[in-house]
C-alpha positions as CSV (number, residue, x, y, z in Angstrom):
1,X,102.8,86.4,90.2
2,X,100.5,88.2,87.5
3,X,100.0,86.6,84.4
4,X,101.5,88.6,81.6
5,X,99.2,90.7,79.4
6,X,98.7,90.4,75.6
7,X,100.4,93.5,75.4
8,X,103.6,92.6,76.8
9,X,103.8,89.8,75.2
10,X,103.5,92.1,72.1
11,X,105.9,95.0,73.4
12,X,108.4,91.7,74.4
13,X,108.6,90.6,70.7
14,X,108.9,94.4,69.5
15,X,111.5,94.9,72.0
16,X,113.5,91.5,71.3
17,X,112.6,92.5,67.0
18,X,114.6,95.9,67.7
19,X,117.8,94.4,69.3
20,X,118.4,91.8,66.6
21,X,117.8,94.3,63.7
22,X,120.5,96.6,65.6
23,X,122.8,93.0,65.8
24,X,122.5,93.2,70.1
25,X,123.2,90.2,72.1
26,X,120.6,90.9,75.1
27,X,124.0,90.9,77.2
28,X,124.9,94.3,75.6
29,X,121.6,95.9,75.2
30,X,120.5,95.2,79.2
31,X,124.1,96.3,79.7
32,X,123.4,99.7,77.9
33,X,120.1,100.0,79.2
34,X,121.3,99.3,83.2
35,X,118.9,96.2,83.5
36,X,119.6,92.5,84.5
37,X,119.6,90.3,81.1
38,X,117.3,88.3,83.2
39,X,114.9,90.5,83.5
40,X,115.8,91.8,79.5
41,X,114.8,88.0,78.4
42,X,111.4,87.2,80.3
43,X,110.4,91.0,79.1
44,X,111.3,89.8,75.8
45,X,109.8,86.1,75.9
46,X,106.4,87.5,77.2
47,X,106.8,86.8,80.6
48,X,107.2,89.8,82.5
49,X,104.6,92.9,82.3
50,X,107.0,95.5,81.6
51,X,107.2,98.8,83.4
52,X,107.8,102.1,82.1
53,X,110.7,102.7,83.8
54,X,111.9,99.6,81.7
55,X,110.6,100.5,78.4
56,X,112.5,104.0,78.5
57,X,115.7,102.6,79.4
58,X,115.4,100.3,76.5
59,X,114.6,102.6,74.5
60,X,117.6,105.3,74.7
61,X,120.0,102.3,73.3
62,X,117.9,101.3,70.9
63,X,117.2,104.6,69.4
64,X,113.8,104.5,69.3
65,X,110.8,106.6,70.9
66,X,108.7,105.0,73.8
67,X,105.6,104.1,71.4
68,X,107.9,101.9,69.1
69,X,108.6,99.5,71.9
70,X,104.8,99.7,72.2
71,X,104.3,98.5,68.8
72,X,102.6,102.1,68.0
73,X,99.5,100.5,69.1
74,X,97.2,103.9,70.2
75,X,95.8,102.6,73.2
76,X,98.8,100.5,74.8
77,X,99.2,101.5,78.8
78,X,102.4,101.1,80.8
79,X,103.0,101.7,84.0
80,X,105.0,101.5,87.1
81,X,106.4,104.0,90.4
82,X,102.7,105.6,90.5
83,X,102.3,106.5,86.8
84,X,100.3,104.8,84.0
85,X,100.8,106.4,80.8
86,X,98.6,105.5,77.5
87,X,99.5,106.0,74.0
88,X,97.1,108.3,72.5
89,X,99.1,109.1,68.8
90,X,102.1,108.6,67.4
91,X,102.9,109.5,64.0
92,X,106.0,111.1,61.9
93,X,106.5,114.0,61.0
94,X,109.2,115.9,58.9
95,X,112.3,113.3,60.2
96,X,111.0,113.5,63.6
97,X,108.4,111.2,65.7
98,X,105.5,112.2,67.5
99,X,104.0,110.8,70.4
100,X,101.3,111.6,72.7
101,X,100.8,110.4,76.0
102,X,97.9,110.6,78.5
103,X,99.3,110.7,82.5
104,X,98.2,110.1,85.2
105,X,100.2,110.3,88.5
106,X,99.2,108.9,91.9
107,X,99.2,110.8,94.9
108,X,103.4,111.8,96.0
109,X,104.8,109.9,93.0
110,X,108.1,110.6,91.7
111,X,109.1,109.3,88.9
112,X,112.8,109.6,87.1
113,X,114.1,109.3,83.8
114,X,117.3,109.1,82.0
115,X,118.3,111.3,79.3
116,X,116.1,110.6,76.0
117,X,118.7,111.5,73.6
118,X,119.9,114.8,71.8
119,X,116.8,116.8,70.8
120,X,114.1,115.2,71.9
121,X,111.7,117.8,72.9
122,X,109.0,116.7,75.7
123,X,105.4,119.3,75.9
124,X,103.2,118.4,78.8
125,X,99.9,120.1,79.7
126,X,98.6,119.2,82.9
127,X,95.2,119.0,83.4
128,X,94.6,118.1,87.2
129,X,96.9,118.8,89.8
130,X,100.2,120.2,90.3
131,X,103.3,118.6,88.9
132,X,107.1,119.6,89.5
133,X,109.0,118.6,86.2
134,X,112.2,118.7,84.0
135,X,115.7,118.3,84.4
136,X,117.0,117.7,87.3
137,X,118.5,120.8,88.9
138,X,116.3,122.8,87.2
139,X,112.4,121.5,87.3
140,X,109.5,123.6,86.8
141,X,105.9,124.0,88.9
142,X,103.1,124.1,86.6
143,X,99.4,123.6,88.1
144,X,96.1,122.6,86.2
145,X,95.7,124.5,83.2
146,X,99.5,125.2,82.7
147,X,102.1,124.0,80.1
148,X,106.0,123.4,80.4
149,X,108.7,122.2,78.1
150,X,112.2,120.7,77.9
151,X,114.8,119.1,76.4
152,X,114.8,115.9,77.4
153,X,118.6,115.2,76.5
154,X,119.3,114.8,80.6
155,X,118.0,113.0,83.1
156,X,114.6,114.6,84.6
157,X,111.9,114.2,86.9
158,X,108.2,114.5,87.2
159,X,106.9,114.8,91.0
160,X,103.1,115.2,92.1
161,X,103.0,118.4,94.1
162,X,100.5,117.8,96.9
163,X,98.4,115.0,98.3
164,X,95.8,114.6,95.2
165,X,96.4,112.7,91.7
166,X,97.7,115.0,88.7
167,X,97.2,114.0,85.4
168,X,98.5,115.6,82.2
169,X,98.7,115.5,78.4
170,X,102.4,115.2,77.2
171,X,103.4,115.1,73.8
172,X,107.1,113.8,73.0
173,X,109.3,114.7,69.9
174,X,112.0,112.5,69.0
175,X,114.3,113.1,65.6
176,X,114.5,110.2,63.7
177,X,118.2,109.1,63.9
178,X,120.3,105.6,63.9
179,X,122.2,103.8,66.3
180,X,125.7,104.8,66.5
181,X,128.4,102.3,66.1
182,X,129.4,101.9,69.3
183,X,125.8,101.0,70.5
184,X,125.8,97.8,67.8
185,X,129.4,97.2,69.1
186,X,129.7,93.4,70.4
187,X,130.1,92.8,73.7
């Protein structure tokens, strides 16, 4: 087994920081994020390198954009199912956050995400490659050079189209909002 990074030992306390502000028991939050609460506590004790499949489903119950969990440290990398994505900017704006992301997809990867929440807006540029994205049921093609957009409010899909890597520039916009009550419910 890998040793854990630096980094997710960091995004472990962020992640553990943001459950206990929101009064979650790490029952209801990997309940509400569909992950085993064993896997929920060594992510947030430091012990497991988290993937970003993990960190988005996290971050949907926790009301939060991707970069919080990452501590909005420019720089921070995640990975997992052929895509690494790094943190390039984050910063608000007028009640919204803004995130930028660089990607890059391995060769056939497909890689699924739930909904992000009402409104949040996701802008990708790609800039090698092909890549089949959006909502599921209704994706769009968009080579090198092209742009796409989407509410990301269902679930959606990016896919490398052909056998090389694709790699784009995506830039998320997530309205500032707070947990509902039924999210800080006990269990």
């Amino acid at each position: 087994m890998s040793r854990p990074s630096e980094a997710a030992v960091r995004i472990g306390a962020r992640v553990r920081a943001l459950r206990v502000q929101r009064g979650l028991g790490q029952a209801a939050l990997a309940r509400a994020a569909e992950i085993g609460k064993g896997s929920l506590s060594e992510l947030e004790a430091g012990l497991r390198n988290p993937t970003i499949a993990t960190l988005y489903a996290l971050a949907g119950p926790l009301h939060v954009p991707l970069a919080a969990l990452l501590d909005d440290t420019v720089g921070a990398e995640v990975s997992g199912d052929g895509l690494t994505a790094r943190l390039l900017d984050v910063h608000q704006a007028e009640r919204m956050t803004v995130e930028t992301y660089a990607m890059r997809f391995s060769p056939g990867a497909v890689r699924r995400s739930s909904a992000h929440g009402d409104d949040v807006v996701e802008h990708l540029v790609v800039t090698r490659g092909t890549l089949r994205f959006g909502p599921e049921g209704s994706p769009q093609v968009v080579p090198t050079g092209g742009y796409g957009t989407f509410v990301a409010d269902r679930a959606h899909t990016y896919e490398v189209v052909g056998d090389e890597v694709a790699e784009a520039v995506l830039v998320v916009r997530t309205p500032t909002r707070t947990p509902s009550p039924d999210v800080l419910a006990p269990p």
